[in-house]
C-alpha positions in Angstrom: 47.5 -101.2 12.1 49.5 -102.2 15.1 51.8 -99.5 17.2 53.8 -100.6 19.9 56.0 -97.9 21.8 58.3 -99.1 24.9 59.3 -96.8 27.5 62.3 -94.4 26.6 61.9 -95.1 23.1 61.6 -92.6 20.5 59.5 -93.5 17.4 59.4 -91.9 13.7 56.2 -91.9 11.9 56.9 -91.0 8.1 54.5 -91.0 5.4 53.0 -89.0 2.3 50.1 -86.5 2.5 47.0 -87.9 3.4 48.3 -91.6 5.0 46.5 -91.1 8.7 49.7 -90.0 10.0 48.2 -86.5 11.9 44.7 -88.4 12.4 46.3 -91.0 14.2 48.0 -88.8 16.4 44.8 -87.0 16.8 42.4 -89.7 17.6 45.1 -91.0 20.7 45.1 -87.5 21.9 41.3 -88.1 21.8 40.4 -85.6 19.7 36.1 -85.4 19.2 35.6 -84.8 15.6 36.9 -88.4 15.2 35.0 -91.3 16.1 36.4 -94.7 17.1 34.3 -97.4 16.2 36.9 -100.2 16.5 40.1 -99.9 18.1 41.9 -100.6 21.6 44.6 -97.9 22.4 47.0 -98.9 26.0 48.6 -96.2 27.5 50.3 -98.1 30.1 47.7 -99.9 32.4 44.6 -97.3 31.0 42.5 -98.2 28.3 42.2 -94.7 26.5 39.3 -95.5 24.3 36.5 -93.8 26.2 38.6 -91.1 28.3 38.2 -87.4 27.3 41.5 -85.3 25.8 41.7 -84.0 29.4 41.9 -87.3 31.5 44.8 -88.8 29.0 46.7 -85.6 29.3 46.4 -86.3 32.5 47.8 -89.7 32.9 50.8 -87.8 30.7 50.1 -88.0 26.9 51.3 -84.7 25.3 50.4 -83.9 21.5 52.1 -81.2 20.2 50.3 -79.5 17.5 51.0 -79.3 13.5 49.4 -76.2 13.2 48.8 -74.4 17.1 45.7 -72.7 17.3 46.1 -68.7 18.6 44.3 -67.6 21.7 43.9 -64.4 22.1 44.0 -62.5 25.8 45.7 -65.9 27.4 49.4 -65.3 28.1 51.7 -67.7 27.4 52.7 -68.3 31.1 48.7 -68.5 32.7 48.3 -70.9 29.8 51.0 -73.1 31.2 50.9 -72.5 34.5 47.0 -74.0 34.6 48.2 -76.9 32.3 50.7 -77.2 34.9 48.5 -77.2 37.5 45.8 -80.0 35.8 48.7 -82.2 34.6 50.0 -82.3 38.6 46.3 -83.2 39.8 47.3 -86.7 38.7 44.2 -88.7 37.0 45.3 -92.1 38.3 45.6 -90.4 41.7 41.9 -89.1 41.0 40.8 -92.3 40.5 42.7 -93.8 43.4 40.8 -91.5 45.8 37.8 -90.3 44.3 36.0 -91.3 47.4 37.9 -89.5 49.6 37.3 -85.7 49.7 40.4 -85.1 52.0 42.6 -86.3 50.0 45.4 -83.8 48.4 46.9 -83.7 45.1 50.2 -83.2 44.0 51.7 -79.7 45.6 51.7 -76.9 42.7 55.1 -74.9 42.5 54.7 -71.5 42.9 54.2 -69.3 40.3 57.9 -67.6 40.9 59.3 -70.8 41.0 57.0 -72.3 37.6 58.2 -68.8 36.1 61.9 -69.3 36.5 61.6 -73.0 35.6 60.3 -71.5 31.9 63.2 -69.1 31.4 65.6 -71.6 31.5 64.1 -73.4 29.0 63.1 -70.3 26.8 67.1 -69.7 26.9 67.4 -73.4 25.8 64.7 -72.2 22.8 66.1 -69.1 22.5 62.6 -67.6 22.6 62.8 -63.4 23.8 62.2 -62.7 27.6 59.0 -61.1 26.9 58.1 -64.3 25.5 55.5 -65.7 28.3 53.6 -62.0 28.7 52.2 -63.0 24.8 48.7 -64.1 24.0 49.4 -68.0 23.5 50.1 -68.1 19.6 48.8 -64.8 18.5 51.1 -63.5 16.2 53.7 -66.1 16.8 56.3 -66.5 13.3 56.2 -70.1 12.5 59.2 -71.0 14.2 57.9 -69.4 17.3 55.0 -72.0 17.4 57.0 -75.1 16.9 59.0 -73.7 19.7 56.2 -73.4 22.3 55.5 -76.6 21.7 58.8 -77.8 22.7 58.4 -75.3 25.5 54.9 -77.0 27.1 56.2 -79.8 26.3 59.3 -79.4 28.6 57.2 -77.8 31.5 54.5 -81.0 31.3 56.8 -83.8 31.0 54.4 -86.2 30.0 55.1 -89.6 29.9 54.0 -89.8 25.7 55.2 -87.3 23.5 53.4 -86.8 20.3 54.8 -84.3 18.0 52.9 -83.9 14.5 55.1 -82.5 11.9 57.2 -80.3 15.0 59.9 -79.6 11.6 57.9 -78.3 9.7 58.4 -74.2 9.1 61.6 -74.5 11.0 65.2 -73.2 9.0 68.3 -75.4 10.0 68.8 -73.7 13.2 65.3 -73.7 14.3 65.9 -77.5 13.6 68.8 -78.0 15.7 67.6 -76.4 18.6 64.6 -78.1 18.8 65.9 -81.4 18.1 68.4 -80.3 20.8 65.7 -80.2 23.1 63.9 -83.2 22.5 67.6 -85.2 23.0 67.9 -82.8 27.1 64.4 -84.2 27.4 65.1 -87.7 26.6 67.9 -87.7 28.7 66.4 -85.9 31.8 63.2 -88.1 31.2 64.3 -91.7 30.4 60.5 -93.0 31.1 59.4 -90.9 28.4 59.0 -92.1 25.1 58.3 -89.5 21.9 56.7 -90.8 18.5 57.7 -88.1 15.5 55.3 -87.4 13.0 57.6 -86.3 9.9 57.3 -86.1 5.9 61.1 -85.9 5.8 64.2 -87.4 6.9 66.5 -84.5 7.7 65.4 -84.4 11.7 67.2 -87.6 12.0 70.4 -85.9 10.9 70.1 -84.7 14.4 68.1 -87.0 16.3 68.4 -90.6 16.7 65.2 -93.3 16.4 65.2 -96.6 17.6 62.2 -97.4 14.8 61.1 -95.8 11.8 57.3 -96.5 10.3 56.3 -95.8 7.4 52.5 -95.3 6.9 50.6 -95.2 3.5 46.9 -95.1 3.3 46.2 -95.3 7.1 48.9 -98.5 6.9 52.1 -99.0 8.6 53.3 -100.6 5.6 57.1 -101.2 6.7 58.9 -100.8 9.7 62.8 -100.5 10.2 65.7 -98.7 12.1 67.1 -95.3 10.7 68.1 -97.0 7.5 65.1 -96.8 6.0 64.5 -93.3 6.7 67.6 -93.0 3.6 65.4 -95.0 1.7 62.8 -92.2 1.9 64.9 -89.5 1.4 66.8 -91.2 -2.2 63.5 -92.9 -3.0 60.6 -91.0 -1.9 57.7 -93.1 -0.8 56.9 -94.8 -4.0 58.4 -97.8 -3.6 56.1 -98.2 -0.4 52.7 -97.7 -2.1 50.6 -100.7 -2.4 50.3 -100.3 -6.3 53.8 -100.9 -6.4 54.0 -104.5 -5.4 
C-alpha cells in the first residue's frame, strides 16, 4: 500500500475490523511487537524505518491511542510535562550537534507556565480542574481517555497526528468537543497534518477531510474526497471487499 500525507492535510482512514487500519498506525509510531521486513516510511526528510518510538516522537509524530493504557502513581501533568520536555529536546537538533557537548536544547517552560498552558485547554475539553493531579488513565470513563489524548496532543504539537479510533466511546457531545479541538489545532498549526483512524462516518459531520481511504485486508482499496465516506455510511464496506468485484 501507498500513503501520502502533505502538510496541513487531514487524512481519514476507514475500514472494517481486522483491515490493518490500528497496525498501520502502530508500526509508523514504531511500535516493537511488529516487525518490518519490507517497507520505506518518510517522515519529512527522516527515514523512520530503524528509529525507536522515542526518536520519531521526537522529530513530531504523535499517536493517540485506541485503547490508553493506565499508569498508576504518574499524574497526569508530570506525565506531560516530561513528554514535554523530551518532545522540546529536538531529535534533528540532537543529530545536528551530537558532537558538541555545549550545545543547548530548546528552553523548557516552566512548570507554572506548562500548568496554565493545560487548563486552558482542559476548559476547551471540559475535563474537571483536578484533572492533571490524576494517575495518567487510572480510572478514567471512556470519554475521559479520548479526551487526554486530545489534551497531549495539544500540549506536544507534533508535526503528524495519528489518532486510532479517537470516536470511539464518545456520546454526541464528547464528539463535538473533540472534533472541536482537532479543527483549533489545525488552525493554530497549519504545518500539521492529522490522519483519522475511523469505522464510521459521523466524525465528518463535524470535521472536514481533504481524503478519505478506505482500507480492507491491509489494502487501501479506494481513495476519494468526503463523498465516499456517505458511501460507507448507506453501503457499509461491502461493496469494497475484493470478493465483490
Amino acid at each position: 500500500m501507498d500513503l501520502e500525507v502533505k502538510v496541513g492535510e487531514v487524512h481519514v482512514l476507514m475500514g472494517p475490523n481486522g483491515s490493518g487500519k490500528s497496525t498501520l498506525a502502530q508500526v509508523v509510531a514504531g511500535a516493537p511487537q511488529f516487525k518490518v521486513q519490507s517497507a520505506k516510511f518518510k517522515f519529512e526528510k527522516h527515514d523512520l524505518t530503524k528509529l525507536t518510538p522515542d526518536k520519531r516522537a521526537k522529530l513530531g509524530i504523535f499517536l493517540g491511542m485506541q485503547h490508553p493504557v493506565e499508569v498508576p502513581g504518574v499524574s497526569v501533568f508530570a506525565f506531560l510535562r516530561k513528554a514535554k520536555s523530551a518532545r522540546s529536546m529536538n531529535y534533528e537538533v540532537r543529530i545536528k550537534n551530537k558532537k558538541n557537548h555545549n550545545s543547548k536544547f530548546m528552553t523548557r517552560n516552566s512548570a507554572s507556565q506548562f500548568r496554565e498552558e493545560l487548563k486552558k485547554y482542559m476548559a476547551e475539553l471540559r475535563l474537571p480542574e483536578d484533572f492533571l493531579r490524576r494517575a495518567l488513565n487510572e480510572g478514567f470513563s471512556g470519554g475521559e481517555k479520548k479526551r487526554n489524548e486530545i489534551l497531549q496532543m495539544m500540549a506536544l504539537k507534533p508535526k503528524l497526528v495519528i489518532l486510532d479510533e479517537i470516536d470511539s466511546g464518545l456520546d454526541v457531545d464528547g464528539l463535538k468537543l473533540v472534533t472541536s479541538a482537532l479543527k483549533r489545532f489545525a488552525i493554530s498549526n497549519p504545518r500539521s497534518a492529522i490522519i483519522l483512524i475511523t469505522h464510521y462516518a459521523r466524525i465528518l459531520k463535524y470535521l472536514k477531510a481533504d481524503q478519505v481511504h478506505i482500507m480492507v485486508e491491509g489494502k487501501i482499496v479506494k481513495s476519494g474526497k468526503m463523498g465516499l465516506a456517505k458511501q460507507v455510511e448507506d453501503g457499509g464496506y461491502q461493496s469494497f471487499s475484493p470478493l465483490s468485484s
